[in-house]
C-alpha positions as CSV (number, residue, x, y, z in Angstrom):
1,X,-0.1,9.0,-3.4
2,X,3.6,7.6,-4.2
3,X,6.3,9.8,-2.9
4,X,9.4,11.2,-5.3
5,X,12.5,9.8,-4.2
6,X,13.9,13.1,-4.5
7,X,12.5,14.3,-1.5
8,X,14.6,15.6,1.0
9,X,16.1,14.3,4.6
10,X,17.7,16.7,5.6
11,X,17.1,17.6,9.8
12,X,17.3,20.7,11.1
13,X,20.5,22.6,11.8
14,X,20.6,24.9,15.0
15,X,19.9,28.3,13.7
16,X,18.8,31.5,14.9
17,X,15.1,31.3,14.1
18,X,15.1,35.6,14.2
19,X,17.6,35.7,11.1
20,X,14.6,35.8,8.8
21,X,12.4,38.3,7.1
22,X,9.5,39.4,8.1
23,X,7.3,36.5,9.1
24,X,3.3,36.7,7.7
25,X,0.7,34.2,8.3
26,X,-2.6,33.8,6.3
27,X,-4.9,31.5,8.6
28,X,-6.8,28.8,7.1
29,X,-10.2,30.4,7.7
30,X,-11.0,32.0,4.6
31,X,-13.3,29.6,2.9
32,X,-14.8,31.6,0.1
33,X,-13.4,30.6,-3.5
34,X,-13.1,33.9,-5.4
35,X,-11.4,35.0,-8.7
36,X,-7.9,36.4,-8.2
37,X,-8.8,40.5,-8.2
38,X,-5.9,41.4,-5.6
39,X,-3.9,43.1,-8.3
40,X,-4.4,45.9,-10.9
41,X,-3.8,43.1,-13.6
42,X,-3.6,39.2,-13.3
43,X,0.0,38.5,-12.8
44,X,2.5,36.6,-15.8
45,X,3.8,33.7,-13.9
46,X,6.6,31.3,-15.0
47,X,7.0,27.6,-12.6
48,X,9.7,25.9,-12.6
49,X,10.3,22.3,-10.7
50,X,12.7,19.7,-12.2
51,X,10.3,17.5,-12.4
52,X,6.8,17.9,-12.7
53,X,4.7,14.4,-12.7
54,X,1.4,13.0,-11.6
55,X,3.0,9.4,-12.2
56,X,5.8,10.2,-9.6
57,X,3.5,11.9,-7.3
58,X,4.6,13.4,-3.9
59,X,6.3,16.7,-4.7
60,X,6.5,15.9,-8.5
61,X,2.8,16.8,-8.4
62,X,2.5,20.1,-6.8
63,X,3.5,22.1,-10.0
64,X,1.5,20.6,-12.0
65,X,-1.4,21.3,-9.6
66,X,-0.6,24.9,-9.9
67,X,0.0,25.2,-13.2
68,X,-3.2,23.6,-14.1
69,X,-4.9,26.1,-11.5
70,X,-3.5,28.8,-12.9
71,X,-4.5,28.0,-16.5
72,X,-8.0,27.3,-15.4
73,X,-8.5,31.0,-14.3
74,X,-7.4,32.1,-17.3
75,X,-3.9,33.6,-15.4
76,X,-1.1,33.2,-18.1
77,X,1.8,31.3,-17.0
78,X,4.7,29.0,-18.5
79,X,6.6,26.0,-17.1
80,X,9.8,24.7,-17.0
81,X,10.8,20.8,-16.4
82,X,13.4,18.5,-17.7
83,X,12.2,16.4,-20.4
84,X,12.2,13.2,-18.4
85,X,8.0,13.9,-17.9
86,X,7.9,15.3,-21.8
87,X,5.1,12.1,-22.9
88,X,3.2,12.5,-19.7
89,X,2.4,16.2,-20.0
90,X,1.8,15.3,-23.2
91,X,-1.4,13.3,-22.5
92,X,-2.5,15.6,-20.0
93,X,-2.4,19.5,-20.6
94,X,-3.6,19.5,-23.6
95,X,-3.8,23.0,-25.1
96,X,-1.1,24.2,-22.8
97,X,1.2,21.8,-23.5
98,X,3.0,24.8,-25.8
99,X,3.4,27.1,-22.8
100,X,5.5,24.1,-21.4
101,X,9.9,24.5,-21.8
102,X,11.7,21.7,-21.2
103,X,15.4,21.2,-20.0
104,X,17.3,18.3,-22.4
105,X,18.1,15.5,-20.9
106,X,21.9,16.2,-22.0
107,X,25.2,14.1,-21.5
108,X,26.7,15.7,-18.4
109,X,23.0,14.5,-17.0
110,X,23.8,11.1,-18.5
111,X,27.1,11.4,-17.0
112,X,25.9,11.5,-13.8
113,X,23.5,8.7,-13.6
114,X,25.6,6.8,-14.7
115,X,28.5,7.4,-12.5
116,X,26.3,7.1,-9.4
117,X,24.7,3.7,-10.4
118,X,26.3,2.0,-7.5
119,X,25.2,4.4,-5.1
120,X,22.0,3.7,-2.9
121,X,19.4,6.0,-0.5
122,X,20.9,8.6,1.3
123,X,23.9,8.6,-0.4
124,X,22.7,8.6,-3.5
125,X,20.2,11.3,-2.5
126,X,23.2,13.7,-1.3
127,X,25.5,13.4,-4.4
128,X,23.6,12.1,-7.5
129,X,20.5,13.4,-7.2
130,X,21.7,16.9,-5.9
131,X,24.3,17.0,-9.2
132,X,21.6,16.4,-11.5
133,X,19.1,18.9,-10.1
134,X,21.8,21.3,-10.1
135,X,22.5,20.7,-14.1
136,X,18.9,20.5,-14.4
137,X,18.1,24.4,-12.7
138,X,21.4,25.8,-15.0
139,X,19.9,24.7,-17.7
140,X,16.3,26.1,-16.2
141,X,17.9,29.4,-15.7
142,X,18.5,30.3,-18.8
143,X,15.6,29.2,-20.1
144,X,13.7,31.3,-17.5
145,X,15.7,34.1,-18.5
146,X,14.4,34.3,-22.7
147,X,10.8,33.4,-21.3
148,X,10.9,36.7,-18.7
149,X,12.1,38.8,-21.3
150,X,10.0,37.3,-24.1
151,X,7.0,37.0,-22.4
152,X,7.5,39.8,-19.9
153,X,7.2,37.5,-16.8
154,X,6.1,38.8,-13.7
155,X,7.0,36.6,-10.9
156,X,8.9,33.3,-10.9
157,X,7.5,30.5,-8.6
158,X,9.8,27.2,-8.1
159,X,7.4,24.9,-5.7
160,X,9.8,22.0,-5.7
161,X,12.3,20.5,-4.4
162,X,10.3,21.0,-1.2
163,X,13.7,20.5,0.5
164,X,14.7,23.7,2.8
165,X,18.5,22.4,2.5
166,X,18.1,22.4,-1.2
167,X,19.9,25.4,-3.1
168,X,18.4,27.2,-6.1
169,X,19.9,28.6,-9.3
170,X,16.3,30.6,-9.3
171,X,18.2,34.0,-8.9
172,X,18.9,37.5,-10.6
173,X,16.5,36.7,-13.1
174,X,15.1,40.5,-13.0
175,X,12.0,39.5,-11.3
176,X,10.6,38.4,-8.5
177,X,11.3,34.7,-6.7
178,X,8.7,32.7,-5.0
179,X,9.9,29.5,-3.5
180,X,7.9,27.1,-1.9
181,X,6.3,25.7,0.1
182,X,9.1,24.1,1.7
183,X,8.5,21.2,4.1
184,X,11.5,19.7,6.1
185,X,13.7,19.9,8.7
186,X,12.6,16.2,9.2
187,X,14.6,13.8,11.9
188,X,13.5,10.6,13.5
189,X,11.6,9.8,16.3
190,X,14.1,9.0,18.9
191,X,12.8,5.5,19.5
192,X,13.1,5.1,15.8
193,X,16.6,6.8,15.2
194,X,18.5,3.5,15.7
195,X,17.0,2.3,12.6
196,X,19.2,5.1,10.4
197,X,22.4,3.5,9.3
198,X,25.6,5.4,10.9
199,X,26.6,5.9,6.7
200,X,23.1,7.4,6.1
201,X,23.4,9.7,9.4
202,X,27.1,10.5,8.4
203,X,26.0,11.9,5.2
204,X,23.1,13.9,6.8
205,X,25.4,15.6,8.9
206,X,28.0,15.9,5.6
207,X,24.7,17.2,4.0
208,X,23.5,19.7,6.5
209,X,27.5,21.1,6.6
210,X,27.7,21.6,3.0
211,X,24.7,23.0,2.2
212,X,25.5,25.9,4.4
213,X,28.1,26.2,2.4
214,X,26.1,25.6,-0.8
215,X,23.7,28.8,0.3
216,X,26.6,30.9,0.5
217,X,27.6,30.3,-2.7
218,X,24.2,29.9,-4.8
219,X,22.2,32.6,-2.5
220,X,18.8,31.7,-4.3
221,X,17.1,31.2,-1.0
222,X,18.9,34.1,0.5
223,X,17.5,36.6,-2.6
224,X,14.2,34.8,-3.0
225,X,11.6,38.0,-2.6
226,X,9.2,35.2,-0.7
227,X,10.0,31.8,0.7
228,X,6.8,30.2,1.8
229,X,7.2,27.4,4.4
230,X,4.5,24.5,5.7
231,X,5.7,25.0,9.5
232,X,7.8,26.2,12.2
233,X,9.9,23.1,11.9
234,X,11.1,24.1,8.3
235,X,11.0,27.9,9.0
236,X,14.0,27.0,11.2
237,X,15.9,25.0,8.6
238,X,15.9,27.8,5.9
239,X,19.4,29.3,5.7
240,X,20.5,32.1,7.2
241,X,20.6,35.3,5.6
242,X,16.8,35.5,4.0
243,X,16.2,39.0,2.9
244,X,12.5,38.7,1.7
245,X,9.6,37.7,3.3
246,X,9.0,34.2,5.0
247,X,5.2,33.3,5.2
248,X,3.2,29.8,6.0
249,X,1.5,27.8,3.9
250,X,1.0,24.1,3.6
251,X,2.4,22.5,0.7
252,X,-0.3,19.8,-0.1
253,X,-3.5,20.3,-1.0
254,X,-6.1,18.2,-2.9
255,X,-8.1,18.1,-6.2
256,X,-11.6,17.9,-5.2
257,X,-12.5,16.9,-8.8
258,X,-10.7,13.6,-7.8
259,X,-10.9,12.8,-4.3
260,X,-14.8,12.6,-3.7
261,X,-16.7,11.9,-0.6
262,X,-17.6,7.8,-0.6
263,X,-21.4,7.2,-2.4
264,X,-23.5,6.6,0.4
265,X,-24.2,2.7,1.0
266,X,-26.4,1.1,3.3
267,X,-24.6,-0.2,6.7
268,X,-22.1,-3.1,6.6
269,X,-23.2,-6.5,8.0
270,X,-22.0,-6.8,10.9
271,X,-20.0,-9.6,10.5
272,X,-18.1,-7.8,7.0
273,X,-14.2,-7.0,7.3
274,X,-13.4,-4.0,8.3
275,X,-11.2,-2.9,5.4
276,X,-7.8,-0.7,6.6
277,X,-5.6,0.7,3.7
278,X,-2.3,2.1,3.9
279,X,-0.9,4.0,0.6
280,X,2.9,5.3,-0.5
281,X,5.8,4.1,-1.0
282,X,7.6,1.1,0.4
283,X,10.4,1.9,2.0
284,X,11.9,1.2,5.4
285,X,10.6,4.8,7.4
286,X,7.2,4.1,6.4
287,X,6.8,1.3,8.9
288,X,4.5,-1.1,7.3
289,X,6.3,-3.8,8.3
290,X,5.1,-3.1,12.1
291,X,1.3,-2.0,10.4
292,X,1.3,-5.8,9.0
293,X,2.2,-6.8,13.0
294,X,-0.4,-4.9,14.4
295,X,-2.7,-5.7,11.6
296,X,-2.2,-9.2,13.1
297,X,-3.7,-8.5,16.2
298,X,-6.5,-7.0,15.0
299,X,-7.4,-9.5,12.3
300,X,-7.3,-11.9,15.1
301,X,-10.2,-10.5,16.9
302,X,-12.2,-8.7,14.7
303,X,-13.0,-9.6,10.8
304,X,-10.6,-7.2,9.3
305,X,-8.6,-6.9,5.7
306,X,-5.8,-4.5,4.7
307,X,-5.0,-3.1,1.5
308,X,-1.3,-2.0,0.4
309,X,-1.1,0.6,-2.4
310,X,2.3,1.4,-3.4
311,X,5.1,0.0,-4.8
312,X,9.5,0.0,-3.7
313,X,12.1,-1.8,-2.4
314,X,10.5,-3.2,0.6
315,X,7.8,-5.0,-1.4
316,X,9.5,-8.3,-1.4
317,X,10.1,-8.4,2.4
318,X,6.8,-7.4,3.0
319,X,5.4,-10.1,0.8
320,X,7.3,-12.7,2.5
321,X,6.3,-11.5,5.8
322,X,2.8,-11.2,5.4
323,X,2.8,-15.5,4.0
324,X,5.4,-15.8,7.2
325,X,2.5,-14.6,9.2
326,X,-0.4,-16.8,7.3
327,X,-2.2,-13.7,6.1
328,X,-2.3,-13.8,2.3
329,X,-5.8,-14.2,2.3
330,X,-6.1,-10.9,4.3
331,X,-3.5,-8.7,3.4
332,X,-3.3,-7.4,-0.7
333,X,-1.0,-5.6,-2.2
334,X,-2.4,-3.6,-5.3
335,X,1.1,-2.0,-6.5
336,X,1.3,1.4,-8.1
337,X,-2.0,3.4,-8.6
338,X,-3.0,6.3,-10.4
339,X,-4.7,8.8,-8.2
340,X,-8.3,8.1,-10.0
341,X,-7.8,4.5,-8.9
342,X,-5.8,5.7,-5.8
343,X,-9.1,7.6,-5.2
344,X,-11.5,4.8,-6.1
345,X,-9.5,2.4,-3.4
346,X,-9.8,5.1,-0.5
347,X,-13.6,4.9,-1.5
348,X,-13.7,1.4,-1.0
349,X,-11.6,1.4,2.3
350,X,-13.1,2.5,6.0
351,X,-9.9,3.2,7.2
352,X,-6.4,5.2,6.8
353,X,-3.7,3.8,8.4
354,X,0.1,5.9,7.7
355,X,2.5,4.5,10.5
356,X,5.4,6.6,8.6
357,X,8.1,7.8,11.0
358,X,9.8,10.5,8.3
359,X,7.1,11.9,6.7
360,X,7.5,15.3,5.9
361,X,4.0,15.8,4.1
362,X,1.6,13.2,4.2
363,X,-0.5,14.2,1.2
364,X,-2.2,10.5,0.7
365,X,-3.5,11.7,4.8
366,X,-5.7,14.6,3.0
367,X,-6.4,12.4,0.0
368,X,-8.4,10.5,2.8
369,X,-9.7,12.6,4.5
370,X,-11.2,13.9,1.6
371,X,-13.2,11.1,0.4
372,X,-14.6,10.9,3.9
373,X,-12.5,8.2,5.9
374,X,-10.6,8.4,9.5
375,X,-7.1,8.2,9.3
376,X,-4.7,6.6,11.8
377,X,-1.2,7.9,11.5
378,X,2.2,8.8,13.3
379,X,2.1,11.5,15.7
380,X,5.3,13.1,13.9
381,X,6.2,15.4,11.2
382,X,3.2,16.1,8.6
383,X,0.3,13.9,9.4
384,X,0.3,15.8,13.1
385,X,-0.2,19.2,11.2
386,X,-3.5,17.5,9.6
387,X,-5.4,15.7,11.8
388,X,-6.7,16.3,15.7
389,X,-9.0,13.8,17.5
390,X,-12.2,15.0,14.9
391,X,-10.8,13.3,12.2
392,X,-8.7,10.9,13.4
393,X,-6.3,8.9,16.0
394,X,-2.3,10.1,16.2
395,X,0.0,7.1,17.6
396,X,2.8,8.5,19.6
397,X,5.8,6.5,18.4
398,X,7.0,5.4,21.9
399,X,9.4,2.4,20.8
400,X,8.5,-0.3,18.0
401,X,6.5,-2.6,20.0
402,X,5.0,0.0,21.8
403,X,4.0,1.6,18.5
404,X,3.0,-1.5,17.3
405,X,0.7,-2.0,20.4
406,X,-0.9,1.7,20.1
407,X,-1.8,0.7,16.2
408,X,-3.1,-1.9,17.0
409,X,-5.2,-0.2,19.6
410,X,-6.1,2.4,17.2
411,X,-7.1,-0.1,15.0
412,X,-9.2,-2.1,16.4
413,X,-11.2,1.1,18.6
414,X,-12.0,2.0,15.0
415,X,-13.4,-1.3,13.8
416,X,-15.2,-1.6,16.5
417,X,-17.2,2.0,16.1
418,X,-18.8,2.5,12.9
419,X,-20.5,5.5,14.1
420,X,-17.3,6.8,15.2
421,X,-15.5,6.4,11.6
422,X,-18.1,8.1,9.8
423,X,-18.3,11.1,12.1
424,X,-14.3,11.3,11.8
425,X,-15.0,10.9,8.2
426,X,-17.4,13.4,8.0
427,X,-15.5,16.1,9.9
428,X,-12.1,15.0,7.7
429,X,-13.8,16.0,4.6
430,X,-14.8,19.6,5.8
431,X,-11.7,20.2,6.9
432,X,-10.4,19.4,3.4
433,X,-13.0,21.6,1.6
434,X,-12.3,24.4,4.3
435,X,-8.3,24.2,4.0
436,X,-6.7,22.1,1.3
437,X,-9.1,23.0,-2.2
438,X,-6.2,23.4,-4.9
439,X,-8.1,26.2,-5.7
440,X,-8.1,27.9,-2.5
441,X,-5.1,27.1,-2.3
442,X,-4.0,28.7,-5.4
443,X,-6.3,31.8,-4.2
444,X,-3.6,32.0,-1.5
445,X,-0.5,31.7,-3.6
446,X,-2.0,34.2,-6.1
447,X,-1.8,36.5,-2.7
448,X,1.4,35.9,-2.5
449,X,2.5,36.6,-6.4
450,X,1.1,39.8,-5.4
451,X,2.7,41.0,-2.7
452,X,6.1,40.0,-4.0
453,X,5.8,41.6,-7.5
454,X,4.7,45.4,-5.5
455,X,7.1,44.8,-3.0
456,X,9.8,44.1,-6.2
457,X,8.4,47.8,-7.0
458,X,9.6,49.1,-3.8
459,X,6.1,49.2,-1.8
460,X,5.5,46.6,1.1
461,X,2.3,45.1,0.4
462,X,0.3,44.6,3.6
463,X,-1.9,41.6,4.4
464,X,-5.5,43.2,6.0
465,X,-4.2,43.0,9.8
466,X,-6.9,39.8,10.3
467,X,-5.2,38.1,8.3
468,X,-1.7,38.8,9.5
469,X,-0.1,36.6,12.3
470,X,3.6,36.8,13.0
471,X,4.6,33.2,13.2
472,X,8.0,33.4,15.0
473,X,5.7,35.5,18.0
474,X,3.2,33.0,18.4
475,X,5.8,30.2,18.3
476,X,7.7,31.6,21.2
């Protein structure tokens, strides 16, 4: 899966982890897909997200995913997006295409872009692309103010930016706010953190400082009746001041319907390539620069091939090293994919490898494990919260050549031990049915709908004590 350059990087600011609401947890252990029957009535449910795009990916796709949930259980709920992805939802909703609002792509938007043309990465990310979704979410909000009253909304859900630093217009709207999941409160590893620019750190301190400010000012956070995050690290970021409830969830989850278990072949020769693939974006934290090093290594003692899905910046660097390093006949890169054909090239593959060192998420880790493949990734951020020793190996990024040693390593221990792939596979791929199903996922954040329209009624909606788990408690 490609990743939005929207996405946050932000790190987290020292706060005091107890100036929150109330903190619930609802364990991963329920497996059993139900209909939604936790309210007297199914709930009216407007989504908003800026942008909303299987062709971006990352968190682009996540409203779309619940949207199209939502619709599938016969749950009525709108959207709101700028019109940017207009011709794409087009093509894919269909029927529900009329429930869909979009935001005009108008001049002070224009403006914008073109004003920050010179401007590149973080810098870009802190002025630019924060002006624009800010025009984008005034434009939302009153949008989301006719449909409540027209269509007698219930609850308001904004899934994206996944950002905890990001501030939201999503406020006084009459009804209740969902936000989330969030996922950030991202830094590097410290062996790693030499590779941020001082101008890119500068500006992630200038960020963290004015979006403090920026909370106090635009309190949609602050008012938000739930704010879901994906882990203890972005619990912390969230501003200070929340009034509602703060609750855990994962953000990603995967369509089931897309990512299928590999067809059973018969066994490899024994003398076939192992075949290692990485997937997302290329861009300097992702690291596949030191992959295509340890990929090297391996290739030079065992029959191996790796795949590179994804397209960015980095792509002509990469090209030229992997011809500086005579391995055009090994290494491909395939470019952009959709997820069908991102999902037909993890069928083909035997292995995952993500060596990101600023990855928030890691959805295309879950895409993997879900057609039935190992996965080797960092031990930081996202992919940690994934996978354990049952479905794959983490690499502990100890320094660049030590972390291109431990990939290799990894690598080739893999190769090596077919049996061992497809057991990791195996157990990958019940974790995913268990955990990440959009539609147990949606079960959950129907839950959560729920509890914040009764508690909007002034009564506190409690979780059955099972399923309730402070988080801040068992963190400490």
């Amino acid at each position: 899966m490609m990743h939005l350059p929207l996405h946050s990087a932000f790190g987290p600011p020292v706060t005091d982890p107890m100036d929150v609401g109330r903190v619930v947890k609802i364990p991963p252990d329920r497996t059993e897909l139900t209909p939604y029957q936790a309210s007297s009535r199914n709930p009216r449910v407007l989504i908003f997200a800026d942008i909303v795009s299987a062709r971006f990916g990352g968190e682009a796709v996540l409203p779309l995913h619940y949207f199209r949930q939502l619709r599938a259980r016969g749950v009525e709920a709108w959207l709101i997006t700028h019109v940017r992805t207009r011709e794409e939802l087009i093509g894919c909703l269909d029927n529900d295409l009329q429930r869909v609002h979009f935001v005009p792509d108008t001049r002070l938007h224009r403006l914008i872009f073109w004003l920050g043309r010179p401007l590149r990465g973080t810098v870009h990310f802190f002025t630019v692309q924060l002006l624009l979704r800010s025009v984008t979410q005034l434009y939302a909000r009153r949008i989301a103010r006719r449909l409540i009253a027209e269509y007698q909304i219930d609850v308001v859900h904004q899934p994206a930016p996944v950002s905890p630093k990001d501030p939201t217009f999503m406020y006084g709207l009459g009804v209740p706010v969902v936000i989330g999941p969030l996922n950030g409160g991202m830094s590097y590893p410290p062996a790693f953190r030499r590779h941020q620019s001082w101008l890119n750190s500068a500006f992630v301190g200038i960020g963290r400082t004015v979006s403090k400010l920026l909370h106090r000012l635009i309190p949609g956070k602050r008012r938000a009746a739930t704010i879901l995050v994906a882990n203890r690290r972005t619990q912390i970021a969230i501003p200070k001041g929340v009034t509602g409830r703060v609750a855990t969830l994962v953000e990603n989850g995967v369509d089931l319907t897309v990512f299928r278990p590999r067809p059973h072949h018969h066994p490899k020769p024994a003398n076939s390539p192992v075949h290692f693939t990485f997937a997302g974006r290329l861009i300097g934290w992702k690291c596949v620069d030191l992959l295509i090093k340890a990929f090297k290594t391996v290739e030079s003692q065992v029959p191996a091939r790796l795949e590179i899905l994804g397209d960015g910046p980095m792509r002509p660097y990469l090209e030229a090293q992997v011809r500086s390093l005579g391995l055009t006949d090994r290494v491909f890169f395939r470019g952009w994919l959709s997820q069908p054909d991102c999902a037909k090239a993890l069928q083909d593959s035997d292995v995952l490898v993500l060596p990101s060192v600023y990855e928030c998420g890691g959805a295309v880790v879950l895409e993997a494990m879900a057609v039935g493949l190992p996965v080797i990734a960092t031990n930081w951020g996202g992919p940690a919260d994934y996978l354990d020793n049952s479905c794959g190996i983490l690499v502990d990024p100890v320094s660049s050549e030590g972390f291109i040693d431990k990939l290799a390593s990894a690598m080739l221990h893999l190769a090596r031990n077919p049996d061992l792939r497809a057991s990791m596979g195996a157990a990958g791929r019940r974790r995913i049915e268990q955990e990440y199903d959009w539609r147990y996922k949606t079960s959950q954040m129907l839950e959560f709908y729920d509890d914040a329209i009764v508690r909007s009624r002034g009564v506190d909606l409690e979780f059955p004590a099972k399923q309730t788990e402070p988080l801040l408690a068992q963190q400490q």
